[in-house]
N, C-alpha and C positions, 0 to 999 in steps of 0.2 A: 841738247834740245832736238828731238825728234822732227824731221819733214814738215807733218800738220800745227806742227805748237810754232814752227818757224813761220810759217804761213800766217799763222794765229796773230802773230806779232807783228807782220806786216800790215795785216788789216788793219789794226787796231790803232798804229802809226797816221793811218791816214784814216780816221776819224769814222772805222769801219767795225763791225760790229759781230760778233762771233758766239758759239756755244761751245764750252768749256764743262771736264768736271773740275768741281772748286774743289776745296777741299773737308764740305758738306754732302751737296747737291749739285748736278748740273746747275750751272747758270749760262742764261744773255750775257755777256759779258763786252764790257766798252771802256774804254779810257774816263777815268773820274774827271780828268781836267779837258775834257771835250763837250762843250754843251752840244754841240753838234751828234756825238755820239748818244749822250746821256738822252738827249729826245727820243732820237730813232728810238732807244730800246724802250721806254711809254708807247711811242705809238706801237710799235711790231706787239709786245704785251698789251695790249687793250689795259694798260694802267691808269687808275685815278692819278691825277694831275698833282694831287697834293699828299699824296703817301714816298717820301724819301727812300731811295736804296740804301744799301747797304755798301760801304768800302771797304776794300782789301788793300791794306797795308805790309809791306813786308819787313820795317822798322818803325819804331819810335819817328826816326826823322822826318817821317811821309807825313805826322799829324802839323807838324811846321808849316808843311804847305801849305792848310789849311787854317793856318791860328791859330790853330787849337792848345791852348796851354794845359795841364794838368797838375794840381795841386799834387803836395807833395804824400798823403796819405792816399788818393786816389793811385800814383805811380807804386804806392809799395804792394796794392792792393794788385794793382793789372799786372806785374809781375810775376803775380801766383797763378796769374790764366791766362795769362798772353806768351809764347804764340800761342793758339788751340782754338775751338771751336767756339769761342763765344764774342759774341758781338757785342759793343758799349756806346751806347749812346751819351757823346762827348757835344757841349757847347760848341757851336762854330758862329760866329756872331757877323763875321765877314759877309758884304751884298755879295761883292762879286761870285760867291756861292750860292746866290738862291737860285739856284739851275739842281745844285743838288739838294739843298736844307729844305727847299719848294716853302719858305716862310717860316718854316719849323725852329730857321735857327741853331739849328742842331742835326747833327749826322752819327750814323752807327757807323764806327770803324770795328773790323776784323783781323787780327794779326795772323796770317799765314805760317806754319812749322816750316823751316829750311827743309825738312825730309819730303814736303810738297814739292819735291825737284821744281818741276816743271812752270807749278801755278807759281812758285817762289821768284824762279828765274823770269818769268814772263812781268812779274810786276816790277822786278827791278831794271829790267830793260824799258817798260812803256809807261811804267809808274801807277798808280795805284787805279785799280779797277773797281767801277760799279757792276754787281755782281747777282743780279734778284735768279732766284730758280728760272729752271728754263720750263716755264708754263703761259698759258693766257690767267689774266687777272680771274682769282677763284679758282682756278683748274689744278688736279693734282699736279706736284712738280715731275718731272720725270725723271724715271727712271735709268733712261739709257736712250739713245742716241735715235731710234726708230722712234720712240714717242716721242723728244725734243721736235722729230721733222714733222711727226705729227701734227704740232701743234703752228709749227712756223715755214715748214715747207721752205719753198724759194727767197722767201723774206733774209733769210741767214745766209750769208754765202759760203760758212763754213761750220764745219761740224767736229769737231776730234773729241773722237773715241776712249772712252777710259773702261773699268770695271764699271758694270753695275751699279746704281747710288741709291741706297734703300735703306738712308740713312735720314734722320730729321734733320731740320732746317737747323741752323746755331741759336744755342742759349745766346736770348737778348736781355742786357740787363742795361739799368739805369742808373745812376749816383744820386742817392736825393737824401737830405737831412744827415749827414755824414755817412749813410750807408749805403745801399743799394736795394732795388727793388729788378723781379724780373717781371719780364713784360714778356714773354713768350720763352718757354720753356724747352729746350731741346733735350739732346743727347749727354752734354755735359749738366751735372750736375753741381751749383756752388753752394758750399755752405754756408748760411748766415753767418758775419763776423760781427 
């Protein structure tokens, strides 16, 4: 783990809040089990109050933390796209979560590839990260590191560096009526089962 990602992680330990490339998009990035952090990054993002992040998980185990069970045709199902780029919106019924569900109820978890060295290691050291593109609510996400400061300047205390990201946000999909439905379509593509 490189200087800036060690850095990354101290922040993050103390309830401090950072810009990362994911393994999408840049993101704000903050500890999931920090309400403290999970705010800042609404306010720093001019976020509506009631639109939920997205989680980065880097095992099954991390959805524990949150209650979240998974029937058994859903798990044969997320196996075929987990890790990778798509997000799923899982039941989470637990209060002590509505800092993240924001009433919904329900949270998008993302499974992280092991070959995301960095983003990999980082979640399993501080545990599972809320992760939104690094833009203001509405605003293109950025693409790299001069536009992130763009849009947050001083607000961020730290910035690490990656390639380029001029990639779409993650396929969001959802489980409904024993299938799935997408709610926002990225770069992976699932086929109807």
């Amino acid at each position: 783990m490189s200087t800036n990602w060690q850095k990354a992680k101290e922040i993050l330990k103390n309830d401090g809040v950072v810009v990362i490339p994911t393994d999408t998009l840049y993101g704000v990035v903050g500890r999931a089990l920090s309400k403290e952090a999970v705010e800042k990054i609404y306010k720093i993002k001019r976020r509506k109050d009631n639109k939920p992040f997205i989680v980065l998980i880097s095992s099954y185990k991390d959805l524990e933390i949150f209650g979240v069970k998974i029937k058994k045709d859903q798990a044969k199902f997320l196996e075929k796209i987990w890790p990778g780029e798509v997000s799923v919106v899982l039941p989470c019924k637990l209060k002590k979560w509505e800092y993240l569900h924001r009433g919904t109820y329900s949270i998008a978890f993302r499974m992280v590839k092991e070959k995301n060295k960095n983003l990999f290691e980082l979640i399993n050291k501080v545990g599972p990260l809320v992760a939104p593109s690094a833009n203001l609510e509405g605003g293109r996400p950025a693409e790299n590191i001069k536009e992130a400061k763009s849009y947050f300047g001083k607000n961020i205390p730290l910035y690490v560096n990656g390639p380029e990201k001029t990639l779409n946000p993650s396929t969001l999909i959802k489980f409904e009526n024993g299938g799935f439905v997408i709610l926002r379509q990225g770069d992976i593509i699932i086929p109807q089962v």
